[in-house]
C-alpha positions in Angstrom: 31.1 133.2 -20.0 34.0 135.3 -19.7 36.2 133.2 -17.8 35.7 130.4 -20.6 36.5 133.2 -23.3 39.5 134.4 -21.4 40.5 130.6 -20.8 40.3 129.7 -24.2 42.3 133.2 -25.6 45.0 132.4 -23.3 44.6 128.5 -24.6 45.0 129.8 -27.9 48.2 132.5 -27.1 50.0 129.7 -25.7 49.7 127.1 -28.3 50.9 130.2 -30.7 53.9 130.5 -28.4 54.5 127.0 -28.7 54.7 127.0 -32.0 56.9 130.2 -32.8 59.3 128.7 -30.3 59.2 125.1 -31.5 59.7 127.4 -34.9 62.6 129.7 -33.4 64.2 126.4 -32.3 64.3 124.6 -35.9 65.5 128.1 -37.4 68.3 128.4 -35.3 69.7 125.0 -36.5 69.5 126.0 -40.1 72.6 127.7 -41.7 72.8 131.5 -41.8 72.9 132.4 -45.4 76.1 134.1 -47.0 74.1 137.6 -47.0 73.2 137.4 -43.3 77.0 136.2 -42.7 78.4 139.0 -44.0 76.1 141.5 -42.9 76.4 140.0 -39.5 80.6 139.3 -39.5 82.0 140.5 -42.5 81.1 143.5 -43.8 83.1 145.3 -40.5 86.5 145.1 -42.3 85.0 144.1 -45.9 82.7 147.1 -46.0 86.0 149.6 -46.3 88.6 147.5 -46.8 90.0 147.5 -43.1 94.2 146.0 -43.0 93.7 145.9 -46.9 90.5 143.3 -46.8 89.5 143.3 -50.3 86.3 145.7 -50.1 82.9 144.4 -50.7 82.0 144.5 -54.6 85.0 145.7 -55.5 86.1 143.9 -58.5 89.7 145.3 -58.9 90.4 144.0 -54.8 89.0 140.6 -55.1 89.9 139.5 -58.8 93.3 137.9 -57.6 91.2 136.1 -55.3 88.7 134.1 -57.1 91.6 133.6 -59.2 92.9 131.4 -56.7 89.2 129.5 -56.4 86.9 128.8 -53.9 88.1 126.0 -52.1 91.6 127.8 -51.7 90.2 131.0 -50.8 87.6 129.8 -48.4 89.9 127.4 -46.7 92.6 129.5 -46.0 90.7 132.4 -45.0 88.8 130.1 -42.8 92.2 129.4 -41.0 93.3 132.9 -40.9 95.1 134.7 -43.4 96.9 137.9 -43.4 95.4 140.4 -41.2 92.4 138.0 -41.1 91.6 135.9 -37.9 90.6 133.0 -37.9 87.0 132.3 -38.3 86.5 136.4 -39.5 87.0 136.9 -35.9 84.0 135.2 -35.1 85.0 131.6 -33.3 81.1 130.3 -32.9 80.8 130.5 -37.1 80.3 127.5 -38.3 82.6 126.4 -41.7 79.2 126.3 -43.9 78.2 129.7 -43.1 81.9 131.1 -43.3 81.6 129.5 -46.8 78.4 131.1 -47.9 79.8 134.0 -46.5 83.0 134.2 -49.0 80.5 132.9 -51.4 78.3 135.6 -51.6 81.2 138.0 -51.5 83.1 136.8 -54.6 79.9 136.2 -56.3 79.4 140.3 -55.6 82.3 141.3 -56.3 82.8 139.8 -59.7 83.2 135.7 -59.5 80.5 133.1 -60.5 80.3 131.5 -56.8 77.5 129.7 -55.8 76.9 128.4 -51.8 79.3 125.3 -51.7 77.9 122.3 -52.1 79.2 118.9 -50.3 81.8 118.3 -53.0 83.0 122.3 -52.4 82.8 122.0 -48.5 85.0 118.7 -48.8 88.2 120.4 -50.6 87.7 123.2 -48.3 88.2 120.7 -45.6 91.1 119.1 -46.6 93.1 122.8 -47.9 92.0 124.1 -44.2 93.8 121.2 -43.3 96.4 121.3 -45.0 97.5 124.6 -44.6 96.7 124.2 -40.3 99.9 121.8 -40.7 101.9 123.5 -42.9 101.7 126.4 -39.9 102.0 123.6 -37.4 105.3 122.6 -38.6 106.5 126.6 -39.1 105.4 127.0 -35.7 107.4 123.7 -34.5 110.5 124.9 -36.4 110.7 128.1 -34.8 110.3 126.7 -31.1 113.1 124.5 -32.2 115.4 127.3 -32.9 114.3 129.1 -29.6 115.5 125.9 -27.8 118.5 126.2 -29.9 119.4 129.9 -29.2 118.1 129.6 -25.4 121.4 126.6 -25.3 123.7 128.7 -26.6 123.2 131.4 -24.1 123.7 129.1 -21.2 
């Protein structure tokens, strides 16, 4: 009698076990949410306004910001900007969650932002783009005038 109830107890802890990591498994492929982004990433340098980051819920350091709009903002943040790495520092972070991320920051700190939807994460795409080349071709010009100045010294 006990070995049938131990059998079925340890029947019944491993189809839980099962489940919470068939569970754990589908979580982890859902996106983080903007909160859990910045908590997680952000709020190191947006908490106190680290190399001038506009400081979490601060209305005065963010208005200019959300002036320039979400796709704009996201996008070249995303890429890097300022004292800003790329990615918030963070190089695994996916685009949608960096999104949410600056989402839920603006929409704290004084703009009406909402989690991007597909429309959003599109323009973000292309102004990420965009402004990758644009540093491309800076970066291109000023190996060309290395070249130039590394002929006229020899």
């Amino acid at each position: 009698m006990k070995t049938s109830l131990f059998a079925c107890l340890a029947l019944g802890l491993t189809g839980v076990l099962v489940q919470a990591t068939q569970a754990g498994a589908a979580t982890s492929d859902a996106l983080k949410s903007g909160k859990r982004v910045y908590n997680e990433v952000c709020f190191a340098c947006h908490d106190t306004g680290v190399a001038h980051a506009p400081r979490f819920r601060n209305k005065a350091d963010w208005a200019p910001l959300i002036a320039e709009g979400q796709g704009i903002l996201t996008a070249h943040a995303w890429v890097g900007v300022r004292a800003m790495p790329a990615k918030g520092g963070k190089p695994e972070l996916r685009l949608a969650e960096f999104s949410r991320a600056v989402a839920y920051m603006a929409s704290q700190s004084g703009g009406d932002w909402k989690d991007p939807d597909a429309e959003m994460m599109k323009k973000i795409r292309h102004e990420a783009e965009a402004r990758l080349e644009k540093a491309i071709k800076e970066a291109q010009a000023m190996k060309q005038e290395l070249h130039r100045l590394n002929e006229e010294d020899d």
